[in-house]
Residue frames as qw, qx, qy, qz and C-alpha x, y, z in Angstrom:
[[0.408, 0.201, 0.876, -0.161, 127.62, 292.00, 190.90],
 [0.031, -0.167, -0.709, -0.684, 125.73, 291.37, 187.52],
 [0.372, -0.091, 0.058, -0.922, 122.57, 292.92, 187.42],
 [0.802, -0.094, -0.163, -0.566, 120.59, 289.87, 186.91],
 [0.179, -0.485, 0.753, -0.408, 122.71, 287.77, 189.31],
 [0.684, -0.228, -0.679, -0.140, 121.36, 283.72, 189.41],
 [0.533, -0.381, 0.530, -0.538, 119.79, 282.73, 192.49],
 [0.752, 0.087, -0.613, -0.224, 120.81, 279.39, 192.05],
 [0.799, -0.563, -0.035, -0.206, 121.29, 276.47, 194.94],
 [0.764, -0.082, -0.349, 0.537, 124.68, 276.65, 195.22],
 [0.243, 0.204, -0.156, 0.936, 125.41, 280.35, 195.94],
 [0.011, 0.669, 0.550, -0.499, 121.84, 281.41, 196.41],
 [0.300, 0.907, 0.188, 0.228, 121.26, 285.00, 196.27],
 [0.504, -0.654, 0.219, 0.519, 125.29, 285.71, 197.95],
 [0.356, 0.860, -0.356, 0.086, 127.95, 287.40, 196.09],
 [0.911, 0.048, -0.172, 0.373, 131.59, 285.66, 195.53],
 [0.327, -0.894, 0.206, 0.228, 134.08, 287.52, 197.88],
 [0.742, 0.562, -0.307, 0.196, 137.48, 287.35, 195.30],
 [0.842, 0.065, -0.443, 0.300, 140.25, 285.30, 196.38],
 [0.613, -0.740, 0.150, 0.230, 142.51, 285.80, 199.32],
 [0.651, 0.681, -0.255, 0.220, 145.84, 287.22, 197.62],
 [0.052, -0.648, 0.641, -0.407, 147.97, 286.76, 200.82],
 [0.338, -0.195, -0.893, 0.224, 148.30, 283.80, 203.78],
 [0.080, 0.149, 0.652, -0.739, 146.94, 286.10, 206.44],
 [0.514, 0.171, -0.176, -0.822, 143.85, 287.05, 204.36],
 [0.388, 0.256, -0.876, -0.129, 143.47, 283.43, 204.11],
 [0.207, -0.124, -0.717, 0.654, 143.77, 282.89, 207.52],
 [0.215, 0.098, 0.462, -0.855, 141.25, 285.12, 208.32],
 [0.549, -0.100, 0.147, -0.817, 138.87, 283.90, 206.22],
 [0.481, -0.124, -0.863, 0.095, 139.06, 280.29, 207.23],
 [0.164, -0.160, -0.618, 0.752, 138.10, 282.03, 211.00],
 [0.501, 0.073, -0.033, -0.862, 135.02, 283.80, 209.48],
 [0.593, -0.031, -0.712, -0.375, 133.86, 280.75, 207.82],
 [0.390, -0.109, -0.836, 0.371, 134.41, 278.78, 210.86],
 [0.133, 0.125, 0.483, -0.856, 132.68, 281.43, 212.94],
 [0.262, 0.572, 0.742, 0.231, 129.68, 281.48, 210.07],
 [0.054, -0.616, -0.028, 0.785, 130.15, 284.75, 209.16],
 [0.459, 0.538, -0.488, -0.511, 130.82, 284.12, 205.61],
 [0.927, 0.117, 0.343, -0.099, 130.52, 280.34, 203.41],
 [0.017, -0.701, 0.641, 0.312, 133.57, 278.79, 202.20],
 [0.865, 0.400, -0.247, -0.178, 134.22, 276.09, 199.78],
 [0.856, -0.070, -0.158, 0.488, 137.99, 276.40, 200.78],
 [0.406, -0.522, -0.135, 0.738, 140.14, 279.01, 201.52],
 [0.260, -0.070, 0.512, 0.816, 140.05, 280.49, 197.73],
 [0.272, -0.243, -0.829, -0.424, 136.01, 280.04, 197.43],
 [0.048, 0.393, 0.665, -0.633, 134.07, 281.83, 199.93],
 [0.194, -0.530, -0.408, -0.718, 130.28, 283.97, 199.32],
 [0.103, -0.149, -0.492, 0.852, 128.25, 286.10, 201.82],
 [0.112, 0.813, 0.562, 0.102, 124.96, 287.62, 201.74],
 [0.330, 0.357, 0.157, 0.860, 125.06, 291.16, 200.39]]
């Protein structure tokens, strides 16, 4: 993460978790999202608080 990271109002102050390079990885994090573990966009598009 860039040192001077935006805290803007789409992301906040999260970090972008990089893609899902598989289905299951996918999979799981449709199930986080869903749970509200992590914020997704779509399956490709998730962030988290650090």
């Amino acid at each position: 993460m860039p040192a001077n990271w935006p805290n803007n109002e789409l992301v906040k102050d999260h970090v972008i978790i990089p893609p899902a390079t598989d289905v299951k990885t996918a999979e799981e994090r449709l199930r986080q999202a869903k749970t509200g573990e992590i914020e997704c966009y779509d399956w490709w598009l998730c962030h988290k608080k650090l």
